[in-house]
DRENNUMAR-625328 format. One line per 10 residues: number of its first residue (from 0); for each residue x, y, z of C-alpha. Coordinates in Angstrom, 2 decimals. Example, Ala and Ser with C-alpha at 12.3 -4.5 7.8 and 13.67 -1.06 7.14 Angstrom:
0	12.30,-4.50,7.80 ~ 13.67,-1.06,7.14
REM end
This chain:
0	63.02,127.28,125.56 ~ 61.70,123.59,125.94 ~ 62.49,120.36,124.69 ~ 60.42,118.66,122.23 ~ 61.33,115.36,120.55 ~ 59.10,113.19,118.28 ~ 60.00,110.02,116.87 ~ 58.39,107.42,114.31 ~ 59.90,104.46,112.75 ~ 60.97,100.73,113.33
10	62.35,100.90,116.48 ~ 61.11,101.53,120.17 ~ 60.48,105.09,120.47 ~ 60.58,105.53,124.40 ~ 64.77,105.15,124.56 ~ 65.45,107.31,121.95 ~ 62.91,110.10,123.15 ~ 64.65,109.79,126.38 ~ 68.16,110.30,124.97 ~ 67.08,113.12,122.66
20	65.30,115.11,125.89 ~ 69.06,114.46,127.60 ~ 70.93,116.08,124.81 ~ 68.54,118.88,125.18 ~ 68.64,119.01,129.09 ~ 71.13,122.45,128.58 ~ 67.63,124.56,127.52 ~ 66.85,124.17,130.86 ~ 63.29,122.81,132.23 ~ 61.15,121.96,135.53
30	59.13,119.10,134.16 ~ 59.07,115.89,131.48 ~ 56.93,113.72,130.10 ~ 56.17,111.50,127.32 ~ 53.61,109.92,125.49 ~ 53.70,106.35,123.32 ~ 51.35,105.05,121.07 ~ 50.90,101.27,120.89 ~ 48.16,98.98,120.20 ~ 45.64,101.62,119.12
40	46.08,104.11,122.19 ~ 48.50,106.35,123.63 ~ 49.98,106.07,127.37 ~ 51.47,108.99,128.79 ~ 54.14,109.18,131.56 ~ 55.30,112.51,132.85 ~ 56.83,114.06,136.34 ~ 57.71,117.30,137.71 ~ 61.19,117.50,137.90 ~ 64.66,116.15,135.98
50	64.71,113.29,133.49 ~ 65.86,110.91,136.46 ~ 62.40,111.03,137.69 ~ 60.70,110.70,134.07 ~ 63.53,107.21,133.36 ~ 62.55,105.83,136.66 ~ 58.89,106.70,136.05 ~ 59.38,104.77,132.75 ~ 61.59,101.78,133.15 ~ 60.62,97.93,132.93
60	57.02,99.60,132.31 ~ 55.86,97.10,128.69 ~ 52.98,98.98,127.82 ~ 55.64,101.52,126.70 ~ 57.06,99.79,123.84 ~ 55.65,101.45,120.71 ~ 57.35,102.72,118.05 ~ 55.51,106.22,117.46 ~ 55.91,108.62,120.44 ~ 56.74,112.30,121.45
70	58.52,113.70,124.20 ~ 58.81,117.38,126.32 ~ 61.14,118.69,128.87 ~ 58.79,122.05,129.85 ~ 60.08,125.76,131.34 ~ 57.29,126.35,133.21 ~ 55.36,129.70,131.56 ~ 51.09,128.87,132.38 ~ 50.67,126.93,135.77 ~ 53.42,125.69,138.45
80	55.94,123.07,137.51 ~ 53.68,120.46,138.74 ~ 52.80,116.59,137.63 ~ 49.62,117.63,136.34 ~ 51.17,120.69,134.41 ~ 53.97,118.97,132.76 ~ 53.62,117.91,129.06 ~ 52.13,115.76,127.48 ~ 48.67,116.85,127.56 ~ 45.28,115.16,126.22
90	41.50,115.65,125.72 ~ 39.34,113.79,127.88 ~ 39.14,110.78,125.42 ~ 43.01,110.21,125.37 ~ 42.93,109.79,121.52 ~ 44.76,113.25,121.19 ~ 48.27,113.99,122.80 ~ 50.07,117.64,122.04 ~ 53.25,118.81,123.41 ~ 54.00,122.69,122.89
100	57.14,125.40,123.43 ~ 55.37,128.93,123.64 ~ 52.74,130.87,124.36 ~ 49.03,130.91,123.73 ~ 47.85,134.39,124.30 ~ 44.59,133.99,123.79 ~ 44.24,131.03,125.76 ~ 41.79,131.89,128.50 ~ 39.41,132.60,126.45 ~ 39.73,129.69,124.45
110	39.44,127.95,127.69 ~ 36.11,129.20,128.91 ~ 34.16,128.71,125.15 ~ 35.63,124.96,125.36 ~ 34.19,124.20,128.77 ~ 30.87,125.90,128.17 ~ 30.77,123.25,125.54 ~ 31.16,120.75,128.11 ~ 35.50,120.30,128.12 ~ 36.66,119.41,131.08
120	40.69,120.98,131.74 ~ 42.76,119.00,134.14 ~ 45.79,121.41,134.04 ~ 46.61,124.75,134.59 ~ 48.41,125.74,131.03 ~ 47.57,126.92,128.20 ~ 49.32,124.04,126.25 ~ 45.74,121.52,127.39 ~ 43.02,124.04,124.78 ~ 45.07,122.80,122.07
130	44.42,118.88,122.86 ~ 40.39,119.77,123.28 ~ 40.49,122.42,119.92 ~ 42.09,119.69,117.76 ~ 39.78,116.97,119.24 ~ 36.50,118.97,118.88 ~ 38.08,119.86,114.54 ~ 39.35,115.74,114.49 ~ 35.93,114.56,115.27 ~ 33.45,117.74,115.15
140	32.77,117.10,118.80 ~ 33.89,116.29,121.89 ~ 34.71,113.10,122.56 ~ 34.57,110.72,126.19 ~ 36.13,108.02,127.14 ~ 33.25,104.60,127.04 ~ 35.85,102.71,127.56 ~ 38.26,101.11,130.73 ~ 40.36,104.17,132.35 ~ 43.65,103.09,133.02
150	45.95,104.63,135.21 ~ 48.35,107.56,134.16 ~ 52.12,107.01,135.73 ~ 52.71,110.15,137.76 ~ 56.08,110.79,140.07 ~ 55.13,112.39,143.56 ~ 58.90,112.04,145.86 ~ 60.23,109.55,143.32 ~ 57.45,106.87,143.84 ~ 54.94,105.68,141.41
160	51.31,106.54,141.95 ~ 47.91,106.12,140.74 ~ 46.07,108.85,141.62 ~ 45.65,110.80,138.13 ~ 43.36,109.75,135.08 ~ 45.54,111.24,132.47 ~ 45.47,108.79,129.68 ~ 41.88,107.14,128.97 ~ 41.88,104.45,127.23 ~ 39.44,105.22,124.34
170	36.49,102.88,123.28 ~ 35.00,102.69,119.99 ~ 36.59,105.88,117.54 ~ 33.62,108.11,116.46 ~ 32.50,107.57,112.84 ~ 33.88,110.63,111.24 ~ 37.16,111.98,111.24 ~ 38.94,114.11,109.03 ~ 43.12,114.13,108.73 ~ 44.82,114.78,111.24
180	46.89,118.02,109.61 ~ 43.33,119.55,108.87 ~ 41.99,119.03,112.51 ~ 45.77,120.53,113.60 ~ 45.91,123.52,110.83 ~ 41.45,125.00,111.59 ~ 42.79,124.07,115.55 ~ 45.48,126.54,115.49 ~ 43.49,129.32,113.38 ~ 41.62,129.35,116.56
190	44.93,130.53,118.43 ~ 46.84,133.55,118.97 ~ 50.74,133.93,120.43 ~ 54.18,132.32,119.44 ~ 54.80,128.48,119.74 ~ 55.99,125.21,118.60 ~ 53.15,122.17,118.39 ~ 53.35,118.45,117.84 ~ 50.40,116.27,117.98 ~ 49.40,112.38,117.73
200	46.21,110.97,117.62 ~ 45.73,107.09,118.71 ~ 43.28,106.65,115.64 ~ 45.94,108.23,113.25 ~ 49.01,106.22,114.23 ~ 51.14,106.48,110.95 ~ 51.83,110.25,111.22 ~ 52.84,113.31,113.66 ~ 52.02,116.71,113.15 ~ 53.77,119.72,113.63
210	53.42,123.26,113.25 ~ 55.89,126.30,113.93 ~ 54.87,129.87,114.96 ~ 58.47,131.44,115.81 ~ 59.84,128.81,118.31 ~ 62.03,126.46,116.49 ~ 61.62,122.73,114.87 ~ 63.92,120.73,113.35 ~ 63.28,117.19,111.24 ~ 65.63,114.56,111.20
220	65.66,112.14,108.37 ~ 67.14,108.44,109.33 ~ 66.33,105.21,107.04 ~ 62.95,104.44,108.02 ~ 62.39,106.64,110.75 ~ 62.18,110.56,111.26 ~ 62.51,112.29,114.33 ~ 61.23,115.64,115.05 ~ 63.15,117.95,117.38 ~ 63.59,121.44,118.88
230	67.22,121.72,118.59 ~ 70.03,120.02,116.52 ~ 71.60,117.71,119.49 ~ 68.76,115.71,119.59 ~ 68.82,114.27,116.21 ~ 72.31,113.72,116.03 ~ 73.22,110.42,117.14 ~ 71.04,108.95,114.21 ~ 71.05,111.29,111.40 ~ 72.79,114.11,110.68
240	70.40,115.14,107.26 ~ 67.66,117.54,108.50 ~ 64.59,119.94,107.30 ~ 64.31,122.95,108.93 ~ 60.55,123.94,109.83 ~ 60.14,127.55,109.15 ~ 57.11,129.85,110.38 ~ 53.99,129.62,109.85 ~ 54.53,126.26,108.40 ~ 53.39,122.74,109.50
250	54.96,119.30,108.99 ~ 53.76,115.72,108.81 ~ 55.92,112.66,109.67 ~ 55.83,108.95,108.66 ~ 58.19,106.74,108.98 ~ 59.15,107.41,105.41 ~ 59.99,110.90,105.41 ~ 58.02,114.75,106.02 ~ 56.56,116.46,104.03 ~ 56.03,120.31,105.21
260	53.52,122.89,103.95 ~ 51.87,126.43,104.30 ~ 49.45,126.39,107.05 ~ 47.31,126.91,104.33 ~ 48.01,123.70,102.83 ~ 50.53,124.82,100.30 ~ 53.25,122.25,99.81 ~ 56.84,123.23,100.09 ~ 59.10,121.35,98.66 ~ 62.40,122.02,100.48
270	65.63,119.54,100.51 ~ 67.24,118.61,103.23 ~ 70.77,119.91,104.91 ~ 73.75,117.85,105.91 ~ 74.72,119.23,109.38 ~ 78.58,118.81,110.00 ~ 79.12,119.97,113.70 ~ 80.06,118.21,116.30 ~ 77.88,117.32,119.60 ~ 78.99,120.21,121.39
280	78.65,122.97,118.70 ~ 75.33,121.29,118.15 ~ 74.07,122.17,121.43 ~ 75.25,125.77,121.02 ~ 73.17,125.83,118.01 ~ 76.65,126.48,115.68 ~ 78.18,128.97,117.98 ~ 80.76,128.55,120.16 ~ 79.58,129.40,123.26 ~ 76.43,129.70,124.88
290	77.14,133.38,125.66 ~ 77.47,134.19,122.17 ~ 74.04,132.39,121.52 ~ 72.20,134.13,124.22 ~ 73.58,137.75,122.86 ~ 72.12,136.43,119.21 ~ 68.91,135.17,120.58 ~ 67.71,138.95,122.01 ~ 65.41,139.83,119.52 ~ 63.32,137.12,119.80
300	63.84,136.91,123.85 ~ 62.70,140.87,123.07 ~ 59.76,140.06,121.31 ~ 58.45,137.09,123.44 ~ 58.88,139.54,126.53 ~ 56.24,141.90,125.01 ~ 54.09,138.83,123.27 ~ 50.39,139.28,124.11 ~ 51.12,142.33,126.56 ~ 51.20,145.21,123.80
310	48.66,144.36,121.45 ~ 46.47,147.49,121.86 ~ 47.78,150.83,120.73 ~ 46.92,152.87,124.24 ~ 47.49,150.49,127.17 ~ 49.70,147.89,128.00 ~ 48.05,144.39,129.36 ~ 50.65,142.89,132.51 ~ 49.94,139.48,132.86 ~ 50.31,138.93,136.59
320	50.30,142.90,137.83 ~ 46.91,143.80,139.41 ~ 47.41,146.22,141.80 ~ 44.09,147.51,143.51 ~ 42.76,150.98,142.13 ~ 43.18,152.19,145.56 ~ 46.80,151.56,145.76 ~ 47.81,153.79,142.97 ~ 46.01,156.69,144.50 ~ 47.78,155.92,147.78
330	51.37,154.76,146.31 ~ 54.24,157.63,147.23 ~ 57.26,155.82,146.90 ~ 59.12,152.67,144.69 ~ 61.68,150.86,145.99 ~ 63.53,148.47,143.76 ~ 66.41,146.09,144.71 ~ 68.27,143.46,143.31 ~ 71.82,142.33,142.77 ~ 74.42,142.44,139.75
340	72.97,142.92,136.67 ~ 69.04,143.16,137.67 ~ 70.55,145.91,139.75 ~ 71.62,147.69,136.97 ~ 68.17,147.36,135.15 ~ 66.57,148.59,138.09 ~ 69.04,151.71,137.80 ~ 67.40,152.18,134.28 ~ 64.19,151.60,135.70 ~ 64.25,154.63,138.38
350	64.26,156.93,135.68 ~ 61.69,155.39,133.72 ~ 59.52,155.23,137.02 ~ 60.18,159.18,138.00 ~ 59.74,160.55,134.58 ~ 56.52,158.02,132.97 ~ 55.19,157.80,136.24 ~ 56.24,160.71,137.97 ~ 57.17,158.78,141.38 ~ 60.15,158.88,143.96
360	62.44,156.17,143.37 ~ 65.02,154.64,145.80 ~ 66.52,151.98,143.87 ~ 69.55,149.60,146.77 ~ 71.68,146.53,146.85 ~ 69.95,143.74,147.85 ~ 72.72,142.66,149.68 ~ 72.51,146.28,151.37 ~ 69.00,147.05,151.84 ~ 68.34,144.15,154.24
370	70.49,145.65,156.56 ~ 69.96,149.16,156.38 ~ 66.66,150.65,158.27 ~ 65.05,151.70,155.01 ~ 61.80,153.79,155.49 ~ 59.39,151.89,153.82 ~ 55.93,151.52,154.58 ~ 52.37,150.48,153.22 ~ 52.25,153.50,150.89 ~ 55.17,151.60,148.78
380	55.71,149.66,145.82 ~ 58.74,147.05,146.44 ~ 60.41,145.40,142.61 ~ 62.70,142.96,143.61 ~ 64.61,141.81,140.09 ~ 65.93,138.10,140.23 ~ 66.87,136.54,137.00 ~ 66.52,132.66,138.75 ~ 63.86,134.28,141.46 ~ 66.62,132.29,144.04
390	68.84,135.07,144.29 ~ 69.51,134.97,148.12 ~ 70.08,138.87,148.75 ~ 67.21,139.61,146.75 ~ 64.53,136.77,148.68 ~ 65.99,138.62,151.94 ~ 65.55,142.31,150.80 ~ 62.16,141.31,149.70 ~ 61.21,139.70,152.84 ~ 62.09,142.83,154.62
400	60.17,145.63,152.22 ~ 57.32,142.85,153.04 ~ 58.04,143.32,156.56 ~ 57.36,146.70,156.50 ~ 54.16,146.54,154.88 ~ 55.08,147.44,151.23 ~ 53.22,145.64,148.22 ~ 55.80,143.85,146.35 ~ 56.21,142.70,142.78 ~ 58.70,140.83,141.17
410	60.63,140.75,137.82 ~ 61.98,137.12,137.32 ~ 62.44,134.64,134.32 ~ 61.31,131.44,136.90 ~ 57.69,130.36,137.37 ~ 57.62,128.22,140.57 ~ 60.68,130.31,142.05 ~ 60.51,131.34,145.84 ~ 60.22,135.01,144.53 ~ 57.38,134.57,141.73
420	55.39,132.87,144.84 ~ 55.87,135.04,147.43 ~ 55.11,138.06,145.62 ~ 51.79,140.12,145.44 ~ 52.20,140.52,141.55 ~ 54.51,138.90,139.09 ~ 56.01,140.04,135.41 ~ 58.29,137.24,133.82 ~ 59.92,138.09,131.27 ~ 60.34,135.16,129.70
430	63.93,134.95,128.56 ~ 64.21,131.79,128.56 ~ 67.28,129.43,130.18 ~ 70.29,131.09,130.01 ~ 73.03,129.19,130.38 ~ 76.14,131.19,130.37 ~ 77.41,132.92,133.67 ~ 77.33,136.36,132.50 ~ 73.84,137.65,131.34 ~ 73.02,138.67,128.72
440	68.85,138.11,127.31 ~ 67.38,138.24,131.19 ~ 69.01,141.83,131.53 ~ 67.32,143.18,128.26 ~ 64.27,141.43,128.98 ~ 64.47,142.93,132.52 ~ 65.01,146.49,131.26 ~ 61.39,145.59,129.03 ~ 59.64,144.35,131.90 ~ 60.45,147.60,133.45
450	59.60,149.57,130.65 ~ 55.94,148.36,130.48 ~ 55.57,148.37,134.17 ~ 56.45,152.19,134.55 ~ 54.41,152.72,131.26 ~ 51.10,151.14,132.78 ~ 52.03,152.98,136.17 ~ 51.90,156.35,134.34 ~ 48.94,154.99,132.71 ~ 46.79,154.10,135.57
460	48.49,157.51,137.03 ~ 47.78,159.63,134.32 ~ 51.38,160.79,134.30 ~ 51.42,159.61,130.74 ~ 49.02,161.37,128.14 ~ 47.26,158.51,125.44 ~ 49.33,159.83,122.62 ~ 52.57,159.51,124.56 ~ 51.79,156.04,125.48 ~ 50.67,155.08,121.84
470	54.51,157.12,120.72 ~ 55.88,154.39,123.71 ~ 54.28,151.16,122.49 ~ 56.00,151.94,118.99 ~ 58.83,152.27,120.21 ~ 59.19,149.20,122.17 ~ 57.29,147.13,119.39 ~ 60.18,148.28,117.38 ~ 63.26,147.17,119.27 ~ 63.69,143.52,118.23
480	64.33,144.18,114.61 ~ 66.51,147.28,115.63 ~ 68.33,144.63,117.79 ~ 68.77,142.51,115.01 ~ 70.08,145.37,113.25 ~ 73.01,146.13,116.25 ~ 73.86,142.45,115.85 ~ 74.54,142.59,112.79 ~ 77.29,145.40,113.05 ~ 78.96,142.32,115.02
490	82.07,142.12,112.95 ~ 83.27,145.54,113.38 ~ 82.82,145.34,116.86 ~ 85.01,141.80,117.33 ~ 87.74,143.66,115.20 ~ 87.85,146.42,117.73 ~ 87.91,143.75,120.77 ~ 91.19,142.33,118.79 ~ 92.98,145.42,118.80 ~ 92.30,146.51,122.53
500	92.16,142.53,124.02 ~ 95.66,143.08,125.53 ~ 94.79,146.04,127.53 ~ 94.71,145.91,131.37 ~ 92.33,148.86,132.34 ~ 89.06,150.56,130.82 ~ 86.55,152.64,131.62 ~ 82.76,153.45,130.58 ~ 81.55,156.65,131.18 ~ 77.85,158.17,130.73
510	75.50,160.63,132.37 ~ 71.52,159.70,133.26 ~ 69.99,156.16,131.73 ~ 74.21,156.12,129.99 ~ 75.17,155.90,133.29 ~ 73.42,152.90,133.99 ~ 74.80,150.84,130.51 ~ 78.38,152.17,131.45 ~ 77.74,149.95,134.64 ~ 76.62,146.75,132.99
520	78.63,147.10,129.95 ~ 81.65,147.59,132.56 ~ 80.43,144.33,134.81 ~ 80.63,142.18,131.22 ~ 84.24,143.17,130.51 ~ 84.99,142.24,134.36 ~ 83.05,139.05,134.29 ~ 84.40,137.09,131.41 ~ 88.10,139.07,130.42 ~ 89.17,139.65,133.68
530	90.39,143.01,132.80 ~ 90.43,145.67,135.26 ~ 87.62,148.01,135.00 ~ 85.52,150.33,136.30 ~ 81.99,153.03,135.01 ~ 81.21,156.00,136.48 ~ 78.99,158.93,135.64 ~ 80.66,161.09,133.42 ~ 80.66,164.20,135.07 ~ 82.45,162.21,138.29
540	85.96,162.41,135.77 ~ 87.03,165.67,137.00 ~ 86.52,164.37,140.91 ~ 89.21,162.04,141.08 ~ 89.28,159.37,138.15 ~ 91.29,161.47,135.29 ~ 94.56,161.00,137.61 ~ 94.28,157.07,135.85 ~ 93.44,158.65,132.19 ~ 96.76,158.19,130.58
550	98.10,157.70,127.29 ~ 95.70,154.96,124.81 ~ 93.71,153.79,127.59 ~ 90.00,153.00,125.92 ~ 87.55,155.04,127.34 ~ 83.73,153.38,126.19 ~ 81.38,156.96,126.21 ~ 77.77,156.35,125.70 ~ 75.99,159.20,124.29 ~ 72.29,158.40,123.77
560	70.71,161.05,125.51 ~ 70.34,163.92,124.05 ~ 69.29,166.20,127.12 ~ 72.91,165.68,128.21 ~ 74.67,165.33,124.88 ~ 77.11,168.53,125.33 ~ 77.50,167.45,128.88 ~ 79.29,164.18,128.26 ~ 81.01,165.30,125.02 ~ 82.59,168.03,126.98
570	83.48,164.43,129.40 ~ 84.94,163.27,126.08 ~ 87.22,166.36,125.75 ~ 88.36,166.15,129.19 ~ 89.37,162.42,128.00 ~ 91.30,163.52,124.75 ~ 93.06,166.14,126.34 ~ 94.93,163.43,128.26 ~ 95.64,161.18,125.68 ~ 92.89,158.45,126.16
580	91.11,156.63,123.08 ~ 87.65,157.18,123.32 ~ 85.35,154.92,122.17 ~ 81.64,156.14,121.59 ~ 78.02,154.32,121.49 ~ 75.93,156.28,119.34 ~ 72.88,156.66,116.86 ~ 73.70,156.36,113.37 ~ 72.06,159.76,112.99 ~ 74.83,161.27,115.27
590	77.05,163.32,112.90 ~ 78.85,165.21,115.18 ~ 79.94,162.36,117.48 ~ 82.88,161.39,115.00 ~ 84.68,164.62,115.77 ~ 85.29,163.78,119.27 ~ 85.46,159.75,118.95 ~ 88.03,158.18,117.33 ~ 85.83,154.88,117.38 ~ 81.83,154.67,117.08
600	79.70,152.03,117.74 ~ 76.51,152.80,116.10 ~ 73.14,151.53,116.94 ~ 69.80,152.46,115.00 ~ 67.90,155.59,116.45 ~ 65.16,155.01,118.77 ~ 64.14,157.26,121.65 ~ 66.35,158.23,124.59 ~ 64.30,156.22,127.36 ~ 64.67,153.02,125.33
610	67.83,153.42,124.28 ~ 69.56,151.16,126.97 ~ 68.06,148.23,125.38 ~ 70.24,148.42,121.89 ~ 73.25,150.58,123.61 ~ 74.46,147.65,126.08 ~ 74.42,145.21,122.50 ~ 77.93,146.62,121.31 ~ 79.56,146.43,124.69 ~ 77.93,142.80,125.05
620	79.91,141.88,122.18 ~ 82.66,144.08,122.92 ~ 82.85,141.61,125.64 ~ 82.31,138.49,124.21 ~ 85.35,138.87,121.83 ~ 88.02,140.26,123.96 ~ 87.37,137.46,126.30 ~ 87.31,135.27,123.20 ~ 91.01,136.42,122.04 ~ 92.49,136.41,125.63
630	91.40,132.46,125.72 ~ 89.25,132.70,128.88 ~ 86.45,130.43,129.81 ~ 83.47,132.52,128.62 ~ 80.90,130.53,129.47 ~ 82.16,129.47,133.31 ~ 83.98,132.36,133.97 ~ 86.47,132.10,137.68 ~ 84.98,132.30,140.83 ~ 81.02,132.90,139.82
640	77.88,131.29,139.37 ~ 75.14,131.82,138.14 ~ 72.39,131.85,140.63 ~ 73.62,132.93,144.05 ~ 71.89,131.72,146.67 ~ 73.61,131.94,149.30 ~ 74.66,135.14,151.06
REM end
């Protein structure tokens, strides 16, 4: 997600923090900040906002001109994109800065032993525990400032202020202290969740400390200086030899070198790689096109989604979702609108909602539903799905189910967006930026989010018996790696977009939660080949659509659910029997599919109702490359963007 940069060595660290943060400005953030240390202390400048803000917060300003600092562009995840929120963050003292990518799951609670012990929090995220945790290990307890407090640079409408005490100037250091990579490596025992951590300490000036839990680190080794970053761009412009920091491990930096290590302490003694591509593969991390990375990065985007929200066997815990005990009893209808692809994830999510939860569904256009007359009332649940939680249609329809007195909760990627504020409950699913036009993460993280929302419905409803949500969990605890597994099938998949890329028309065809791929799967075709094509449900052939069945045209069937199985293959027959080629998504235990497909895309077994999540990976692909060998702009496809917000 973020940006993180660290840098120690000869020259001024401020200028080449800032230019490292730029080259990483495509992850997409909401706030920067950085923090210097010089003289024996550390001053910290940081702003809600773009980099602009952060280089006018910052320039002519002289106290800024040491040589060890860190720097963080932040996505918003704990606490509004706000000055006080963005990173760095301290303890009270000032002596000890972190910045951090991730989650802290257990965070709260972290929180509310620290200020019993007399901590004092100044921000809303879970990124500030770590600063007071590593203090309280660094010095055995907590520290405050005896010293002068001067004034933290904050950017409120592009003007300096001095309203906020966010660097202290420390006085005397306390008498004990132990290394800083011991104080970093009992802090983060303490923690639980996924993240990326880098730490200075004003009374420890000749190192930086890092540790990886899942999101990514890189070191950068120059002649004299190292520079820490999140992503290969950064480093670029003055070294191209790096280390790459792999879980569960930590690093320390000098101005010599890194060395990097076990959390345990083990040493690791791993030699460095010489990276050859350019700056713009760099940014892609090696791929050529952002859409390519995004399809690659689902797993993880899978697994951070569910981070912290499945950890016990029998119940789901939805960060954000508390609706009142009495408004389950009461609830007799769900509505759920969006646009594009979140409207296709809420077609998945009707049938998750009727069958887990047993509950009417009405899923409509945003674009539709605002001017309809739709009967909704106070005994209704309203989902509006917005990838950028901007999505004009979608605000609108919301608005109106609002209007009419329905509770409403959103699914969005954007904390701070108009639709994560304006609802009554919230469920990001933290995808990440996504840059490329066409989605790809935010709709599998969407169809997640909707997964564990109409589990916990049937739940609290008692729709669901404890076994069958236990069976449930599994199964969704089991998708990233069975993602992984899809991806890897890549190859076979790019060969078949090479033989069909010169095609005009296609179709995708499915019956019940098939249905509902064969739309998306049919929308990433149109979005990024250009190639004329439509879905429909299966059993819809025979009523009109055979009459364009002729000779070799590709016909995508999706046949992952088994309740319907002879349905659709009969679908397939109908197909065949005019010449088309059929092309089938299927389980690898599916035997019987290859006498009716002449192609099959396989993807690992899992059960029927989370089967969209792997299905849609093929087609994804199948996508990717035939856009690939027509020479199209992939990643800015004609005539879209990627957040509409206007009507």
């Amino acid at each position: 997600m973020c940006g993180i940069l660290g840098y120690i060595g000869p020259r001024r660290a401020l200028p080449i923090l800032i230019d490292g943060l730029r080259r990483l400005e495509y992850r997409g953030y909401d706030s920067a900040g950085v923090a210097i240390l010089s003289n024996g202390h550390i001053d910290v400048r940081k702003t809600a906002g773009k980099l602009s803000q952060l280089e006018k917060l910052t320039a002519g300003d002289t106290s800024l001109g040491g040589t060890v600092g860190i720097g963080h562009t932040r996505w918003a995840t704990h606490g509004l994109p706000t000055d006080v929120n963005a990173h760095p963050h301290s303890d009270e003292s000032g002596r000890v800065v972190v910045i951090h990518n991730g989650i802290i799951e257990n965070f709260l609670q972290l929180k509310e032993e620290l200020s019993a012990r007399g901590h004092t929090f100044r921000s809303d995220t879970d990124t500030e525990v770590l600063a007071h945790l590593i203090e309280e290990e660094l010095y055995g307890q907590p520290t405050h400032p005896t010293g002068p407090s001067p004034t933290a640079r904050t950017a409120a409408d592009g003007r300096r202020t001095g309203t906020q005490t966010q660097d202290r100037r420390p006085g005397a250091a306390p008498s004990t202290m132990i290394p800083l990579e011991d104080a970093v490596r009992r802090a983060v025992g303490h923690t639980e969740g996924a993240y990326a951590i880098v730490v200075m300490c004003s009374d420890q000036p000749d190192r930086i400390v890092a540790v990886r839990q899942i999101s990514p680190l890189i070191i950068g080794l120059g002649k004299g200086e190292t520079i820490l970053a999140s992503d290969i761009p950064a480093i670029l412009p003055y070294t191209r030899d790096v280390v790459i920091i792999e879980d569960s491990e930590m690093a320390v930096l000098t101005s010599a070198g890194a060395t990097v290590q076990l959390l345990d302490g083990t040493p690791i003694a791993r030699r460095p790689e010489r990276i050859t591509w350019d700056a713009a593969m760099a940014e892609k991390g090696g791929y050529p096109h952002f859409m390519l990375k995004e399809i690659c990065e689902q797993p993880r985007a899978l697994q951070e989604t569910m981070m912290g929200r499945l950890d016990a066997a029998d119940a789901p815990e939805l960060d954000g979702v508390a609706y009142p005990p009495d408004f389950i009893t009461q609830m007799r209808k769900i509505w759920i609108t969006a646009c594009g692809t979140a409207y296709h994830a809420g077609l998945v999510g009707r049938w998750l909602f009727e069958h887990w939860a047993q509950m009417p569904v009405e899923v409509e256009l945003a674009s539709e539903l605002r001017y309809r007359e739709p009967l909704i009332g106070s005994d209704a649940l309203a989902i509006a799905i917005s990838q950028s939680g901007e999505t004009a249609d979608t605000l609108a329809a919301m608005r109106e189910a609002r209007r009419r007195g329905a509770r409403v909760a959103a699914i969005t990627n954007v904390v701070g967006s108009t639709l994560s504020r304006e609802a009554d409950d919230v469920l990001f699913i933290r995808a990440g930026p996504e840059i490329a036009v066409a989605s790809s993460k935010a709709y599998l993280t969407m169809l997640i989010a909707l997964q564990m929302l109409a589990l916990d419905l049937g739940r609290r409803r008692g729709t669901l018996t404890r076994h069958r949500v236990q069976e449930i969990i599994a199964g969704l605890k089991a998708l990233p790696t069975k993602a992984q597994e899809v991806l890897h099938r890549e190859p076979e998949v790019a060969a078949l977009a090479q033989r069909l890329a010169d095609r005009e028309h296609m179709f995708f065809i499915g019956r019940g939660l098939d249905y509902a791929v064969a739309m998306e799967g049919s929308l990433k075709l149109k979005e990024i080949s250009y190639l004329h094509c439509d879905a429909l449900a299966a059993g819809e052939l025979k009523h009109g659509t055979l009459a364009l069945v002729t000779p070799r045209v590709p016909v995508f069937a999706l046949v992952t659910q088994r309740a319907v199985y002879e349905k659709t293959v009969s679908n397939i027959q109908e197909v065949k029997a005019r010449g088309g080629l059929v092309i089938a998504v299927a389980y690898d235990s599916d035997k019987e599919i290859t006498k009716h497909a002449e192609v099959v895309l396989r993807i690992p077994d899992t059960e029927d109702a989370l089967a969209p999540v792997l299905a849609i990976i093929p087609l994804q692909l199948f996508a990717y490359h035939v856009a690939r060998a027509r020479g199209n702009d992939i990643d800015q496809p004609r005539n879209l963007a990627k957040s509409v917000t206007v009507e």
